[in-house]
C-alpha positions in Angstrom: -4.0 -3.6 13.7 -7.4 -1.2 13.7 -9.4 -2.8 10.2 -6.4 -5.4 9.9 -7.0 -8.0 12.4 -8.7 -6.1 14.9 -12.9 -4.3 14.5 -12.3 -1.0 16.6 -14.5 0.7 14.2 -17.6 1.2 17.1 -15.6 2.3 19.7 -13.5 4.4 17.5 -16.1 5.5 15.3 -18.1 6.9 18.5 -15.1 8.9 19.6 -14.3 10.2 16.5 -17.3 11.6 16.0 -18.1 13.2 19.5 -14.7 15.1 19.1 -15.5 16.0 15.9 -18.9 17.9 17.3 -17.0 18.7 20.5 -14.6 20.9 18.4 -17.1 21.8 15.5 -15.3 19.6 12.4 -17.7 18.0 10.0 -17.0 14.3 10.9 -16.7 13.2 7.8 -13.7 15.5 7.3 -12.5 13.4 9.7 -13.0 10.1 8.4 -11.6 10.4 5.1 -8.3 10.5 6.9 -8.4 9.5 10.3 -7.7 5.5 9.4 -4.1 4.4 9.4 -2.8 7.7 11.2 -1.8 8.0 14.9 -4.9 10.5 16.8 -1.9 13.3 16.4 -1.7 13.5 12.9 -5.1 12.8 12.4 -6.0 16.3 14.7 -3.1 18.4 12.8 -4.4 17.6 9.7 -8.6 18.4 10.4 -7.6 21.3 13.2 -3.8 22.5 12.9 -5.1 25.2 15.2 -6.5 23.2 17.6 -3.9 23.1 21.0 -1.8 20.3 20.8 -0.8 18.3 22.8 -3.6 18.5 25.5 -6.1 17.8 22.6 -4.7 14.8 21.7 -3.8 13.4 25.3 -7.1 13.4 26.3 -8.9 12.2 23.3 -6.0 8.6 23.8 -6.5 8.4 27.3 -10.4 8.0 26.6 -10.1 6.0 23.4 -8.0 3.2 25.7 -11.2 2.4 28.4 -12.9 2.0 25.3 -13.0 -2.0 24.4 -17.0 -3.0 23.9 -17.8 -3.9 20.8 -14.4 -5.0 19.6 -13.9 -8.4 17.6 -11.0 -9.7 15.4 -11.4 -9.6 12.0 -13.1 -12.8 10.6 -10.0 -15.3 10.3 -7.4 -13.0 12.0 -6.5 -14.9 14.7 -6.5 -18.4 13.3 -3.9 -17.0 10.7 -1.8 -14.8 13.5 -1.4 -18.5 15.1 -0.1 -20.2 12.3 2.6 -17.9 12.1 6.3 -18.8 14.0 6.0 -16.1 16.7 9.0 -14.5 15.6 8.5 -13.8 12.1 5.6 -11.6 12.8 5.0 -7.9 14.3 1.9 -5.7 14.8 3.0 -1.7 13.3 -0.1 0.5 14.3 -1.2 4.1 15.0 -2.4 3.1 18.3 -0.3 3.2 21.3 1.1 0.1 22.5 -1.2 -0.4 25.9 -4.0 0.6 23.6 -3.1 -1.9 21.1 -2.4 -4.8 23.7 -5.9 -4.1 25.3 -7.7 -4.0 22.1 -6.0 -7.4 21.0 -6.9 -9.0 23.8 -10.3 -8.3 23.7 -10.4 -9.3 20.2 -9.1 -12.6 21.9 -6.0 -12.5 19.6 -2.4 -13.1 20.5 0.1 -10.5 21.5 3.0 -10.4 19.0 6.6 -10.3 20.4 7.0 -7.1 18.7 4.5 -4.2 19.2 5.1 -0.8 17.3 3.0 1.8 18.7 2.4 5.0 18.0 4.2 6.1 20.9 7.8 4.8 20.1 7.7 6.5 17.0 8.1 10.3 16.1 6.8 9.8 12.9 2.9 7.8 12.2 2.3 6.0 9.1 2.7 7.0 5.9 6.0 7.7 7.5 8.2 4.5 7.1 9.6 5.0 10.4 7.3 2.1 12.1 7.9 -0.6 10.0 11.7 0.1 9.7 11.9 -0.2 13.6 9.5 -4.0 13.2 11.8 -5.6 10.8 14.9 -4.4 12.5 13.4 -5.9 16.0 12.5 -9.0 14.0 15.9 -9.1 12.5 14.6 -9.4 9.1 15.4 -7.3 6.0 13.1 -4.8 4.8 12.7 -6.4 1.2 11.5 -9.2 2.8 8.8 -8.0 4.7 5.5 -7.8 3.5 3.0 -5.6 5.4 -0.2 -6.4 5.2 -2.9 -2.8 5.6 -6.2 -1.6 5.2 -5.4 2.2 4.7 -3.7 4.1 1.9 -1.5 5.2 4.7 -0.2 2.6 5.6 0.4 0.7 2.7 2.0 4.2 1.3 4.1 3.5 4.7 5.2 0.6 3.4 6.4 1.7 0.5 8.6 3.8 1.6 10.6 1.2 3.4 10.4 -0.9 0.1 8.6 -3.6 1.5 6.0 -5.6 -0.2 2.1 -5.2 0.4 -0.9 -6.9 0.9 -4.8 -4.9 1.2 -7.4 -5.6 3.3 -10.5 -3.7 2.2 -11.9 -3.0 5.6 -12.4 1.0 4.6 -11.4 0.9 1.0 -12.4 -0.3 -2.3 -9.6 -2.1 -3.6 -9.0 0.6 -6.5 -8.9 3.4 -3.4 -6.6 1.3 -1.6 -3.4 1.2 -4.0 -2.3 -2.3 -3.2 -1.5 -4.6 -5.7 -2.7 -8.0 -4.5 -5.9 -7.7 -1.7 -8.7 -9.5 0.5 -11.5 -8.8 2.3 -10.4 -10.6 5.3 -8.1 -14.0 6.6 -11.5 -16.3 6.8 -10.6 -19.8 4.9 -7.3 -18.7 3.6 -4.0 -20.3 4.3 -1.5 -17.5 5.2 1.6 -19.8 4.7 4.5 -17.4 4.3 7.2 -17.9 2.5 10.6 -16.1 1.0 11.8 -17.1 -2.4 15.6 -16.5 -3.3 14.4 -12.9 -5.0 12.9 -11.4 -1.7 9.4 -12.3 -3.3 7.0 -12.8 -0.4 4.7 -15.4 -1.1 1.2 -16.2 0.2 0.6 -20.1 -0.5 -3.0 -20.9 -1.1 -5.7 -18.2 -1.1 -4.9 -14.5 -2.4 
């Protein structure tokens, strides 16, 4: 969701980097892996010793009153439209309440299926999420493709050998590891399809 359809990155950025001075972490220590990973991970990985989970529970319950400044990514939610509403899911490292209200005031729809951070026990690159998306969507993992702006995520999914697209909110395309990429959804016609191989196929525009 965050730098896939939906611009978080003021709000976010702004919290980021007051806990970073609040707890005396260089913020860009911060940044080079904070995108793609639940606010958990993101901690253990900067500040193991910080206290956990009290840390963390604050820092969410802040981060979800934050929604100024947030906009959809340019051509996100004309493509999110074209899709059937079952063939689609949103996997993020936000929780779901935090992921509904930041959709919605990107003015984009609410998927049928919402994996958040908080129905997981494992964040991305963990495959965990995007196992639990196709099975809700009754789809088979090998046809799946999940489209990410973070080597996290599309390490995530990897692992649960589905296909990938990039989107190079945060990431050069070379940093990014995915095979096929763009820079966002504006003029491009996201009509899926499914050959008889489990290729995923993006008509017109990639």
């Amino acid at each position: 969701m965050d730098g896939t359809i939906v611009d978080s990155s003021v709000p976010v950025r702004q919290l980021w980097q007051s806990w970073a001075e609040k707890v005396g972490i260089p913020y860009e220590k911060v940044e080079a892996v904070m995108h793609g990973r639940r606010a958990i991970e993101t901690m253990n990985l900067v500040g193991p010793d910080l206290p956990q989970p009290e840390t963390v529970d604050e820092f969410l319950r802040v981060e979800a009153s934050l929604t100024e400044g947030i906009v959809e990514i340019p051509g996100a939610g004309e493509m999110l439209r074209k899709l059937p509403a079952n063939r689609w899911a949103v996997v993020t490292s936000a929780t779901c309440a935090m992921a509904e209200s930041r959709m919605r005031s990107a003015g984009l729809p609410i998927p049928e299926v919402l994996i958040g951070a908080d129905l997981v026990s494992k964040g991305k690159p963990d495959p965990e999420a995007f196992l639990l998306a196709a099975a809700r969507l009754g789809v088979a993992p090998e046809r799946c493709l999940v489209v990410e702006d973070s080597t996290a995520g599309i390490a995530g999914g990897r692992a649960a050998g589905m296909q990938v697209l990039g989107v190079t909110t945060h990431y050069a395309p070379e940093e990014l590891g995915a095979p096929v990429w763009v820079p966002n959804f504006a003029g491009r016609d996201f009509s899926l399809d499914v050959e008889s191989s489990g290729t995923v196929v993006i008509r017109n525009g990639v």
